[in-house]
N, CA and C of each residue as an Amber inpcrd file, in Angstrom:
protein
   153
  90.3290000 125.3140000 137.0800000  91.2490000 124.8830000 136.0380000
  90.5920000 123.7170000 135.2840000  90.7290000 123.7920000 133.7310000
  90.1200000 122.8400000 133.0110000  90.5380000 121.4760000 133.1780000
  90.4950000 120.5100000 132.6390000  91.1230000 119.3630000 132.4310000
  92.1610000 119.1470000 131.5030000  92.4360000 120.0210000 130.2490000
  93.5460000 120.1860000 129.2770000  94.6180000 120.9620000 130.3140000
  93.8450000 121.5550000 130.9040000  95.4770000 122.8580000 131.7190000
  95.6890000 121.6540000 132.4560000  95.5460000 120.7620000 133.2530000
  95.8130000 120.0320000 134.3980000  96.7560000 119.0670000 133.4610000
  96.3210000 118.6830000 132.0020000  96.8820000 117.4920000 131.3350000
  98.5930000 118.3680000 131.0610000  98.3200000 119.4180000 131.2050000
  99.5570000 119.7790000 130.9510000  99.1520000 120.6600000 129.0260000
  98.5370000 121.0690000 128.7720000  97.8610000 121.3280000 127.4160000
  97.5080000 122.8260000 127.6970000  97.8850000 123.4410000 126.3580000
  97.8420000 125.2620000 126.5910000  96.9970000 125.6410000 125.1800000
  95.7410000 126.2610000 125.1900000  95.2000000 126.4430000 124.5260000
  94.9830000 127.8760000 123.9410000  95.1370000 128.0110000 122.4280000
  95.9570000 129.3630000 121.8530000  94.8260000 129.6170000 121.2270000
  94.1170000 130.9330000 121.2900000  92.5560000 131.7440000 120.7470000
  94.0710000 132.3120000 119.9640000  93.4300000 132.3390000 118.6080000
  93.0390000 133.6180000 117.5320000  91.8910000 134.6360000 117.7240000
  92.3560000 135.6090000 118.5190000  91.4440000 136.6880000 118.5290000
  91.2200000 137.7420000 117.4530000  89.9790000 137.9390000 116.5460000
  90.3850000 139.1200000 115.8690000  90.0470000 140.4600000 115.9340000
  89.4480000 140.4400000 117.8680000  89.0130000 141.9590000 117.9200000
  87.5580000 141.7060000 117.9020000  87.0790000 140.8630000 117.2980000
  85.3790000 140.8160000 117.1460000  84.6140000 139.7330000 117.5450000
  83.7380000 139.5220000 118.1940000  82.8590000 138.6190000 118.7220000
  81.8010000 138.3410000 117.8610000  82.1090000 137.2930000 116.5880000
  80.7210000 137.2570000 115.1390000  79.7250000 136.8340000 115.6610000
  79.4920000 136.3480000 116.9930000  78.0330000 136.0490000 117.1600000
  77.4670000 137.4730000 117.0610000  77.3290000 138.1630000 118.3480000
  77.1940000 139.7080000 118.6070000  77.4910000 140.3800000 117.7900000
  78.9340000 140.7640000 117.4450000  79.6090000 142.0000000 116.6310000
  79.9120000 142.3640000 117.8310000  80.0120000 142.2460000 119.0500000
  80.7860000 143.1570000 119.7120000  82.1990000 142.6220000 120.1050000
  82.7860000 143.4060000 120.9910000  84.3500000 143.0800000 121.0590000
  84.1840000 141.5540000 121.8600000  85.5800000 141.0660000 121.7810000
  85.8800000 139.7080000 122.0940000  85.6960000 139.6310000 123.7350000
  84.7180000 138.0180000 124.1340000  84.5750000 137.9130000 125.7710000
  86.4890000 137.7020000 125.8120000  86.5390000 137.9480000 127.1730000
  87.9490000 137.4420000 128.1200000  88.0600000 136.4130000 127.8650000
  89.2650000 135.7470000 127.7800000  89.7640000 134.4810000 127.5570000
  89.6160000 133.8650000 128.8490000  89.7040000 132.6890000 128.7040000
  89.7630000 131.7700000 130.3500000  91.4770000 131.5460000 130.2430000
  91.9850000 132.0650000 131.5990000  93.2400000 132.4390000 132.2490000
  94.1360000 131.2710000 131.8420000  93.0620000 130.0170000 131.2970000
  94.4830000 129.0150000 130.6350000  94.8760000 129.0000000 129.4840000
  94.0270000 130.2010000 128.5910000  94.1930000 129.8540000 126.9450000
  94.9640000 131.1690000 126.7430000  96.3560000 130.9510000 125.8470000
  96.7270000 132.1270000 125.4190000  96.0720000 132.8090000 124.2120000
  96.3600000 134.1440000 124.2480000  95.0930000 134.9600000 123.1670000
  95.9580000 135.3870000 122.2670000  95.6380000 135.7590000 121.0850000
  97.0620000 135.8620000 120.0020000  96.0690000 136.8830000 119.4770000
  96.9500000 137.4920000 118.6280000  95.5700000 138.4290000 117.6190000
  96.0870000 138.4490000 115.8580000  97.2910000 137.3910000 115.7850000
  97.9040000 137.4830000 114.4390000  98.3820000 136.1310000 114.3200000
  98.3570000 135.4150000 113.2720000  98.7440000 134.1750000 112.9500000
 100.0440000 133.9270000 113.2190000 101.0380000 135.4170000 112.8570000
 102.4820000 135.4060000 113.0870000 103.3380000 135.5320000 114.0450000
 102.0010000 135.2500000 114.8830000 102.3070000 135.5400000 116.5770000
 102.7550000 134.4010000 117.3010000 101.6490000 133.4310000 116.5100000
 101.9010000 131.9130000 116.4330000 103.3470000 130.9690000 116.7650000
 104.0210000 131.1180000 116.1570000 104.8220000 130.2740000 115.8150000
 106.1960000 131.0110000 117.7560000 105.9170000 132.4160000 117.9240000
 106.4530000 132.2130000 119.0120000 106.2430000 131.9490000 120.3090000
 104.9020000 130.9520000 119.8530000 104.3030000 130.3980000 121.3240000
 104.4170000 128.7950000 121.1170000 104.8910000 127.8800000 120.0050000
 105.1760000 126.7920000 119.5510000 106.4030000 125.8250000 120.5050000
 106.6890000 124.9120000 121.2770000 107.3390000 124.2750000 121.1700000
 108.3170000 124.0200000 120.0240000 110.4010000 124.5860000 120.2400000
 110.7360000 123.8250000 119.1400000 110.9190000 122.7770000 119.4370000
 110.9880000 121.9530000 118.2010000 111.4800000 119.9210000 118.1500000
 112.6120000 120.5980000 117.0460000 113.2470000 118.8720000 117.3840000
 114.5660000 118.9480000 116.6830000 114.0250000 117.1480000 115.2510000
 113.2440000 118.0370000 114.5190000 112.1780000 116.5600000 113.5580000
 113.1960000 116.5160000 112.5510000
């Protein structure tokens, strides 16, 4: 486990299917970062506040 997962911190990949170094498909995420594949995916992985 990283040091952000331990801080309590969740880290969100935009995946788009493609790996631009290579061109090939995307490596596995590390088991603490959530993987999204659409921007609009976004907002239901957000903390709400009441700002």
């Amino acid at each position: 486990m990283n040091a952000a997962a331990l801080a309590g911190l969740t880290g969100i990949w935009l995946d788009r299917g493609i790996y631009f170094v290579t061109g090939g498909p995307s490596p596995t995420p590390d088991k603490t970062v959530l993987r999204i594949e659409r921007l609009t995916d976004l907002p239901d992985h957000l903390p709400r506040t009441n700002a």
